[in-house]
RODO-2510 file (C-alpha; in nm, 4 decimals, decimal comma):
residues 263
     n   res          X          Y          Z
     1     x    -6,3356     1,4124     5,1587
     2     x    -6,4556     1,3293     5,4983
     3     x    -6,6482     1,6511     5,6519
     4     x    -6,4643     1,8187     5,9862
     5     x    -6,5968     1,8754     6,2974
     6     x    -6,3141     2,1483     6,3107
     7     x    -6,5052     2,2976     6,6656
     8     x    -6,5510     1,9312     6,8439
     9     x    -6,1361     1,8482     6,7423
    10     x    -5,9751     2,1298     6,8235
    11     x    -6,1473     2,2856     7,1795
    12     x    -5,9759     1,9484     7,3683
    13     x    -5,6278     2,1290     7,1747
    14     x    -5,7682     2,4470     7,3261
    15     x    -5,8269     2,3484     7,6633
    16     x    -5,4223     2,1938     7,6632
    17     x    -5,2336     2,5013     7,5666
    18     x    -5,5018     2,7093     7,8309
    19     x    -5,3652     2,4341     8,1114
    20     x    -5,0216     2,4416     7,9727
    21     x    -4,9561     2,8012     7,9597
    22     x    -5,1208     2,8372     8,3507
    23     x    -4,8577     2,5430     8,4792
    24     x    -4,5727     2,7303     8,2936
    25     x    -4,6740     3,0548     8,3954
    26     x    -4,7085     2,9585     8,7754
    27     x    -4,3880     2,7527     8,8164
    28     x    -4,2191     3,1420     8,6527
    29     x    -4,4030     3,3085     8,8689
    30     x    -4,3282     3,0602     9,2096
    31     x    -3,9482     3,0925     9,1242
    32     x    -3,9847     3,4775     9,1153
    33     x    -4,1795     3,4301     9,4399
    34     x    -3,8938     3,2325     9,6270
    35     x    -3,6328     3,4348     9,4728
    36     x    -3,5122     3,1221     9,3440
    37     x    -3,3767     3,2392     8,9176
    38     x    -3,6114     3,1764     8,6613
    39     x    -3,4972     3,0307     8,3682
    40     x    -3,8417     3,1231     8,1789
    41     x    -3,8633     3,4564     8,0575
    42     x    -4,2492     3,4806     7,8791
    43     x    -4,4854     3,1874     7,7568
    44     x    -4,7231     3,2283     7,4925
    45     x    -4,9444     2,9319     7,3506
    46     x    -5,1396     2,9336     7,0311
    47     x    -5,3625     2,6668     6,7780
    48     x    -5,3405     2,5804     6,4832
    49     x    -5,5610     2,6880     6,2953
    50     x    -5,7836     2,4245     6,0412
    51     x    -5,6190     2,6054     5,7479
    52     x    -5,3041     2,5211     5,8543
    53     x    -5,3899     2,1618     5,9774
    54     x    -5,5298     2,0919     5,6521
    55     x    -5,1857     2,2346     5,4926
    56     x    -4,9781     2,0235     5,6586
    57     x    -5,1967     1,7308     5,6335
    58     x    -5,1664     1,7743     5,3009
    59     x    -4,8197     1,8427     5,2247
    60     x    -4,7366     1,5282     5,4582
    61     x    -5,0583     1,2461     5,2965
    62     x    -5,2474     1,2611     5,6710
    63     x    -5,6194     1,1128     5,5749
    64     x    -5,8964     1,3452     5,7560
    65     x    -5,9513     1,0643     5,9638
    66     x    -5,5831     1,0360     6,1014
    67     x    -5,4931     1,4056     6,1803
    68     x    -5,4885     1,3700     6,5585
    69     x    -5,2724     1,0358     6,5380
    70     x    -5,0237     1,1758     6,3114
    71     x    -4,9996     1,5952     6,3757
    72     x    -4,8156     1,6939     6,6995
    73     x    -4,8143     2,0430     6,6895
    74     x    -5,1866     2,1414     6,6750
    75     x    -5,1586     2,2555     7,0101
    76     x    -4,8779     2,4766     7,0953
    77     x    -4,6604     2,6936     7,3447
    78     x    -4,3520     2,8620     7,2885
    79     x    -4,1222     2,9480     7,6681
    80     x    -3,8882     3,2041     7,5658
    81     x    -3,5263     3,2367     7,7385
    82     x    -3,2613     3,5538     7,8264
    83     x    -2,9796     3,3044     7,7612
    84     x    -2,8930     2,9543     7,5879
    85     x    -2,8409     2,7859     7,8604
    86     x    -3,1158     2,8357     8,0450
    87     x    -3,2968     2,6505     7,7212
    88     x    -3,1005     2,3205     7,9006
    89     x    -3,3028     2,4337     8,2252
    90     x    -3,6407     2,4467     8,0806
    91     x    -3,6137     2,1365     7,9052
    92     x    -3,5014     1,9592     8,2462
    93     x    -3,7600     2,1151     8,3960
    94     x    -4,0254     1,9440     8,1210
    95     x    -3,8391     1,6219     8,2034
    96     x    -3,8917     1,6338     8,4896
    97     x    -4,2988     1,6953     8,4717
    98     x    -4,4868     1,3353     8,5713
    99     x    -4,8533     1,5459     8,4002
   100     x    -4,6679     1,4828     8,0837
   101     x    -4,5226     1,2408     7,8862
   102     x    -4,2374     1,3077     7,6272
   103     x    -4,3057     1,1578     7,2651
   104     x    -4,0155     1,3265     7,1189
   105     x    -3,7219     1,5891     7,1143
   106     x    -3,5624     1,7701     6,8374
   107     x    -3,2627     2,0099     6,9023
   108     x    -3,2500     2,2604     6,6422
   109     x    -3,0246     2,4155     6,8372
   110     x    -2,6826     2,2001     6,8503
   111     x    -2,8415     2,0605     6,5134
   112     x    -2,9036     2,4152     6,3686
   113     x    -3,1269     2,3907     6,0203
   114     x    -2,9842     2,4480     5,7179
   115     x    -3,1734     2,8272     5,7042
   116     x    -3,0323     2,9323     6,0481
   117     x    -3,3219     2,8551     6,2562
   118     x    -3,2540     2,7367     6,5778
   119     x    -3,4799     2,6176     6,8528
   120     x    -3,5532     2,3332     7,1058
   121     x    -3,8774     2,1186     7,0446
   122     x    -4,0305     1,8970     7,2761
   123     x    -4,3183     1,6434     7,1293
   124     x    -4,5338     1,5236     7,4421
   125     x    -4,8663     1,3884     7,5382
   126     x    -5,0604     1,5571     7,7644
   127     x    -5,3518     1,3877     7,9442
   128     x    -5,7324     1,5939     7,9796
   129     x    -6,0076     1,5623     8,1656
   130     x    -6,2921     1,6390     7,9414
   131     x    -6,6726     1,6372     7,9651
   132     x    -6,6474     1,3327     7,7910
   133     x    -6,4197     1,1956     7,9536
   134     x    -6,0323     1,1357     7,9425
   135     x    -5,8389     1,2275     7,6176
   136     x    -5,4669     1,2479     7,5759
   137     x    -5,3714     1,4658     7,2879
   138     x    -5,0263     1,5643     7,1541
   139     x    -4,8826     1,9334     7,2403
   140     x    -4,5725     2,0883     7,0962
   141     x    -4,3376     2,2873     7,3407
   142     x    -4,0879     2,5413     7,1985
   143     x    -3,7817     2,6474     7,3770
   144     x    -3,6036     2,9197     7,2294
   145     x    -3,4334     3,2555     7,3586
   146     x    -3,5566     3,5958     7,2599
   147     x    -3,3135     3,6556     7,0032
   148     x    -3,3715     3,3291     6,8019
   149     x    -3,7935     3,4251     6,8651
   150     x    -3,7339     3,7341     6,6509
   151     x    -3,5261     3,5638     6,3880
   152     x    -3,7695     3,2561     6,3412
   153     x    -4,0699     3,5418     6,3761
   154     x    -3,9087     3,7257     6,0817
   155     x    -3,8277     3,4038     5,8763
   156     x    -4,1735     3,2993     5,9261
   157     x    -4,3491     3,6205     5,8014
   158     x    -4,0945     3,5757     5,4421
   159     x    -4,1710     3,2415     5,4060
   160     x    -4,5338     3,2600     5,4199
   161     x    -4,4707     3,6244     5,1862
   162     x    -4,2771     3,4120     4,9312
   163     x    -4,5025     3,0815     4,9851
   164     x    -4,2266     2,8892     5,0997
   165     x    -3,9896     3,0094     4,8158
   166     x    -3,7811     3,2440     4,9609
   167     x    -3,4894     3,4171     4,7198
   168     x    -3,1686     3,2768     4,7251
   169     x    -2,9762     3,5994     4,8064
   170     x    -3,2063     3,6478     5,1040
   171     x    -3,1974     3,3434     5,1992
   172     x    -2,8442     3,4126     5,2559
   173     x    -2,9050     3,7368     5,4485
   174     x    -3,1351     3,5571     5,6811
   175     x    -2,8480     3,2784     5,7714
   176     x    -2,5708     3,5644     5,8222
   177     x    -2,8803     3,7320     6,0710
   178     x    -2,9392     3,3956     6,2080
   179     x    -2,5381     3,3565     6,3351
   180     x    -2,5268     3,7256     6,4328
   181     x    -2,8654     3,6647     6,6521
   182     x    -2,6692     3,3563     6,8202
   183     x    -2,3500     3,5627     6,8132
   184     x    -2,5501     3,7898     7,0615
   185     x    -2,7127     3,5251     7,2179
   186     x    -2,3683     3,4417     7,3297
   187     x    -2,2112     3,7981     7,4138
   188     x    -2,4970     3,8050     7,6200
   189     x    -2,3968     3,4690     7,8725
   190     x    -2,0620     3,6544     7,8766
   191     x    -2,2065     3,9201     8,0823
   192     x    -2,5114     3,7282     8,2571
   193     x    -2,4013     3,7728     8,5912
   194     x    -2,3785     4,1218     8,5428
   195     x    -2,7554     4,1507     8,4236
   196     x    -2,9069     3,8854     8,6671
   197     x    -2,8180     4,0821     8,9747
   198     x    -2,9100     4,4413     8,8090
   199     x    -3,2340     4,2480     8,7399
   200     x    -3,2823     4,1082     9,0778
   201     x    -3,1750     4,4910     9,2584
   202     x    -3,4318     4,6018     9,0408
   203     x    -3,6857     4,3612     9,1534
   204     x    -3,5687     4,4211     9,5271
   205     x    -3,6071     4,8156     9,4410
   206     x    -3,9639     4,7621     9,3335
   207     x    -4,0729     4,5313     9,6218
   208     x    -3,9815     4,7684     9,8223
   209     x    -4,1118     5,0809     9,6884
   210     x    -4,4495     4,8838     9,6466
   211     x    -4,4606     4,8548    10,0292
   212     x    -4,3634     5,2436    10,0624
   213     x    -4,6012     5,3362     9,9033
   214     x    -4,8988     5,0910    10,0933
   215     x    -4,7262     5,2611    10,4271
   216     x    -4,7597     5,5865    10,2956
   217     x    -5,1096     5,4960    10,2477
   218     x    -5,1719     5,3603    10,6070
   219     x    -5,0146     5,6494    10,7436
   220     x    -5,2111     5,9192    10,5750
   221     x    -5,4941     5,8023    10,7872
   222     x    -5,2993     5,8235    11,1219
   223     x    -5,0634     6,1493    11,1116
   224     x    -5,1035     6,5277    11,0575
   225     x    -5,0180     6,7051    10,7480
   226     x    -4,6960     6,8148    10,8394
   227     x    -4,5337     6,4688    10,8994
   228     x    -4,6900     6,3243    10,6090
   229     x    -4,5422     6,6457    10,4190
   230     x    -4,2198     6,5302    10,5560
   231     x    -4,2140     6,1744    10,5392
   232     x    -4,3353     6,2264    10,1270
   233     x    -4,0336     6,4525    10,1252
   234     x    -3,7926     6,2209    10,2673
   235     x    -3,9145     5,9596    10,0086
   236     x    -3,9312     6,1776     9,7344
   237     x    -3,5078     6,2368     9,8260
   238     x    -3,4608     5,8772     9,9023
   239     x    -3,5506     5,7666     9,5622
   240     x    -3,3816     6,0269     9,3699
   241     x    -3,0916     5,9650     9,4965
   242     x    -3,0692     5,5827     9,3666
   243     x    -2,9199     5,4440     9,6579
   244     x    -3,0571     5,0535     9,7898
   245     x    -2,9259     5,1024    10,1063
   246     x    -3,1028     5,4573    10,1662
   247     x    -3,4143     5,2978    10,0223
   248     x    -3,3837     4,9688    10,2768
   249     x    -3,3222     5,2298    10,5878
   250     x    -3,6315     5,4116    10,4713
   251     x    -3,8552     5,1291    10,4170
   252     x    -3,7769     4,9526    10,7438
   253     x    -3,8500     5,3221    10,9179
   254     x    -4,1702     5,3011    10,8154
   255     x    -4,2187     4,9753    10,9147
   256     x    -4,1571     5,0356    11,2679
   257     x    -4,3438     5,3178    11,2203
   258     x    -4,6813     5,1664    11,1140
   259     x    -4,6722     4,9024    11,3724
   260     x    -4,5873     5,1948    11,6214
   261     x    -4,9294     5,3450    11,5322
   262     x    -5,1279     5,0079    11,4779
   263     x    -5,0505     4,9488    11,8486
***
């Protein structure tokens, strides 16, 4: 058997989830910036590891020699979704990429496996820049929502318990927890609208307590004692009470009131 430089192959894989996780993670975070939705709620990336390559090299025939050419999934990420159809946004949004170029697609989702699992895969090559020079190498992206993550998380852990050969009769319980997982998946786009904009006050209330609080700050260093006793009062009231509006007013007050004492 042909010896494995397992360190030289796999840091190019490394350096591709590293790059793929920071553009995923930035276009989240530029949404979020913009106040424009975000379909993505987490990204996580992992490797394979050479036990695992070697595995599935062997459970599929792959020769040492043609492991790059004919594994797609040593690199990895996984983008995790609140709702299904915002699976139909990331992958449009992967389309739509020109630093990558789609090899293949598998919808486990509207073609759910036999066990339950359920999941969007996208196959793609992804071009480095390495210190030896350019190397495309393939990278597996995973679209899934949080609920089918913690069934295929579960499923995972039993079938590596059980070495594959899972019981029959739990088997069974997994499926009936696979539909009730996309059962809730769907109760949950029934009320979406509901929990996008509690999400997005929430975000607003935050924002705005964040500057507050860096007011508060400036302030100390420009006002007596007793109005900073009084303006921490006044906040302390505003934010008990759980009211936006009363939060805006209060914000915007000290606003003025920092530029007031700037000048």
């Amino acid at each position: 058997m042909e010896i494995i430089n397992w360190k030289e192959l796999l840091y190019p894989y490394e350096q591709a989830v590293e790059e793929l996780l920071l553009k995923f993670k930035n276009l989240d975070k530029e949404c979020r910036h913009l106040g424009i939705y975000s379909p993505v709620d987490s990204v996580t990336g992992r490797l394979k590891t050479p036990a695992s390559i070697l595995d599935k090299a062997g459970r599929k025939h792959i020769a040492p020699e043609h492991i790059e050419e004919e594994i797609e999934d040593i690199a990895g990420i996984r983008i995790l979704c609140q709702f299904v159809e915002d699976i139909q946004k990331v992958v449009d949004m992967v389309r739509s990429r020109r630093d990558m170029t789609i090899v293949q697609e598998k919808d486990y989702i509207t073609n759910t496996k036999a066990s339950g699992y359920r999941s969007y895969h996208i196959i793609i090559r992804y071009p480095l820049s390495t210190a030896l020079g350019p190397k495309e190498v393939f990278a597996e992206i995973q679209i899934r929502t949080n609920a089918m993550n913690f069934w295929a998380t579960a499923e995972h852990s039993l079938r590596y318990k059980y070495s594959g050969n899972i019981p029959q009769e739990l088997q069974d319980r997994l499926h009936n927890c696979a539909e009730a997982a996309f059962h809730l998946d769907q109760e949950m786009s029934t009320i979406r609208e509901e929990i996008t904009n509690a999400q997005r006050l929430n975000e607003i209330r935050r924002k705005m307590t964040s500057n507050i609080l860096d007011n508060i700050q400036k302030l100390h260093f420009m006002l007596n004692l007793e109005d900073m006793s009084a303006i921490n009062k006044e906040f302390s009231d505003v934010w008990n009470s759980n009211d936006i509006d009363k939060l805006r007013e209060f914000n915007e007050k000290l606003n003025v009131l920092v530029e007031v004492y700037r000048i």
